[in-house]
ZAMARGU-4260 file (C-alpha; in steps of 0.2 Angstrom, whole numbers, plus 5000, padded with zeros to 4 digits):
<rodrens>
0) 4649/5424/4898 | 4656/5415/4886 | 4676/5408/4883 | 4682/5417/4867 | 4699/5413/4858
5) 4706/5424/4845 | 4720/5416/4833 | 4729/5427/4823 | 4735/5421/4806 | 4747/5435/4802
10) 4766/5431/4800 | 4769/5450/4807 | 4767/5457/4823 | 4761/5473/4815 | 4750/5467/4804
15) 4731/5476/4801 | 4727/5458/4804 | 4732/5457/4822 | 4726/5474/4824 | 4709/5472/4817
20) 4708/5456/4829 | 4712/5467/4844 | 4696/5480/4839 | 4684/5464/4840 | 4694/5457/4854
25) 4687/5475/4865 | 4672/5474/4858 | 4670/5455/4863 | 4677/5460/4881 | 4666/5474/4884
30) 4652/5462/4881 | 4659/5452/4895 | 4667/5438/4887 | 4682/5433/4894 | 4694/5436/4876
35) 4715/5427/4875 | 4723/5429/4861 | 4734/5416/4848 | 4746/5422/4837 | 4751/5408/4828
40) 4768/5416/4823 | 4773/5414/4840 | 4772/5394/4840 | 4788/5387/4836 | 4789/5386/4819
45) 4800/5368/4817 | 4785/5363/4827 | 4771/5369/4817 | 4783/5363/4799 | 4788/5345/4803
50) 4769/5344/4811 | 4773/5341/4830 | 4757/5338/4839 | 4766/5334/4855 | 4778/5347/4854
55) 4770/5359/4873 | 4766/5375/4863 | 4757/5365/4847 | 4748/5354/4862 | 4743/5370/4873
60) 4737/5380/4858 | 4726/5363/4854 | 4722/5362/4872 | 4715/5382/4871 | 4705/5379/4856
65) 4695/5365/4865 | 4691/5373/4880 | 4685/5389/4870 | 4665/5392/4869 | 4670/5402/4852
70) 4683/5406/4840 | 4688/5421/4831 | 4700/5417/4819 | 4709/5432/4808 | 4721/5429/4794
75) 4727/5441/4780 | 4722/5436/4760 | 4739/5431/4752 | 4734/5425/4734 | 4715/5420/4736
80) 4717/5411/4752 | 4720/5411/4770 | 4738/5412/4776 | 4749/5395/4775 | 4753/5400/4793
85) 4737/5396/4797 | 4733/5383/4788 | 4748/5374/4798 | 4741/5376/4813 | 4724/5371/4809
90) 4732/5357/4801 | 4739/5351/4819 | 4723/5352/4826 | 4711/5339/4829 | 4699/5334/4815
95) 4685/5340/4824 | 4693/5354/4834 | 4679/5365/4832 | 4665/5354/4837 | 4651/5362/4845
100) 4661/5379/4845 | 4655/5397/4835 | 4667/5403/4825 | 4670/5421/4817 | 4680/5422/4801
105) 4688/5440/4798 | 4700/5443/4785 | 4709/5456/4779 | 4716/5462/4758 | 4723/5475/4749
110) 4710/5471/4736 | 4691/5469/4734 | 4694/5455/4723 | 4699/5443/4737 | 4683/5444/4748
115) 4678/5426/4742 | 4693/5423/4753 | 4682/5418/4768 | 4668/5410/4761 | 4678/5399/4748
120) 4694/5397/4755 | 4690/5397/4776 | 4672/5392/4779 | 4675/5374/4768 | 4689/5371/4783
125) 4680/5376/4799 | 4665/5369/4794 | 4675/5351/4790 | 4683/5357/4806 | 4668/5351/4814
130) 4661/5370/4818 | 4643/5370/4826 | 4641/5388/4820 | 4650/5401/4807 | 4644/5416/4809
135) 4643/5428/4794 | 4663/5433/4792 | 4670/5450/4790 | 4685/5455/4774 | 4690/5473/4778
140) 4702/5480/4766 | 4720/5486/4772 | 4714/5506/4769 | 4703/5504/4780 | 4712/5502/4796
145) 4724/5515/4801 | 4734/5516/4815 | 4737/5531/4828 | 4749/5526/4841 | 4741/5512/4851
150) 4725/5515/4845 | 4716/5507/4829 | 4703/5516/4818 | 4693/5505/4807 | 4683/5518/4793
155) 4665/5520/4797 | 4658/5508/4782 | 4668/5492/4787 | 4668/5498/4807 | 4650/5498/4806
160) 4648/5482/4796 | 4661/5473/4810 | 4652/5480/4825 | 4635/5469/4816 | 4646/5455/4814
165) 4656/5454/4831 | 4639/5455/4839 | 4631/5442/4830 | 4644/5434/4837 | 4643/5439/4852
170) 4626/5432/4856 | 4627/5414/4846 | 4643/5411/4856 | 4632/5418/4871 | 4619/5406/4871
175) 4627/5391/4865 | 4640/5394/4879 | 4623/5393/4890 | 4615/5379/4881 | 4634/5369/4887
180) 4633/5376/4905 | 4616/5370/4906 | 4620/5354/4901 | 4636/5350/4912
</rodrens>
């Protein structure tokens, strides 16, 4: 199957964020991709601040996006927008990064009022970004993921909403990682 990386956006290593990415990041798995996992807040923040490109981690984290057949990129909503952690790190990358990759935009808020996050905030990025396909993303509000020890619940409306949308994913990352093989 297909070569899936899953960034995380989230400054916190607790973060429903990171949590949220670990529920699709299972799903993805069980559908036999082969799922690694960025957090951004573990590059080296002088790296990703005085925008380093050839400092090893920024390189192998650039290195990891191209040879991915999709990305799934998380980030929490901090005033309408994607985090600035992020947004660093995509900054680093190469113009066209995500050329001729699928990419899954998830988010997650305290507040209904900043779902637009994804489509005005994110898509214009990843689609400039050089992205071959977004798939429709995913905003799931902070209430609706609760934690249980090392287990993550995400409430039946939004679960159900992210299961469509990780397995749309799913199969465009599918065939366009079998329209590349075939090529080769």
């Amino acid at each position: 199957m297909a070569v899936i990386l899953s960034v995380s956006g989230s400054p916190s290593a607790t973060s429903r964020t990171g949590r949220l990415l670990g529920h699709v990041d299972r799903r993805l798995t069980d559908r036999g991709h082969d799922v690694t996992r960025l957090d951004v807040r573990d590059l080296p923040a002088e790296a990703l601040l005085r925008a380093d490109v050839h400092h090893p981690a920024i390189a192998d984290a650039a290195q990891r996006f191209a040879r991915a057949d999709g990305i799934v990129i998380g980030t929490p909503v901090y005033k309408a927008a994607y985090s600035g952690l992020l947004k660093a790190l995509l900054d680093l990358l190469p113009q066209f990064a995500l050329a001729g990759k699928t990419v899954l935009p998830l988010a997650t808020g305290g507040s209904v009022a900043h779902v637009l996050a994804l489509d005005y905030a994110l898509r214009p990025v990843l689609n400039s970004m050089g992205a071959a396909h977004i798939v429709p993303g995913w905003f799931t509000l902070d209430k609706d993921i609760t934690v249980d020890g090392d287990r993550t619940h995400v409430a039946a409306p939004a679960a159900e909403a992210l299961e469509q949308v990780t397995d749309t994913f799913s199969a465009a990352v599918s065939v366009g990682a079998g329209v590349l093989a075939s090529t080769a």
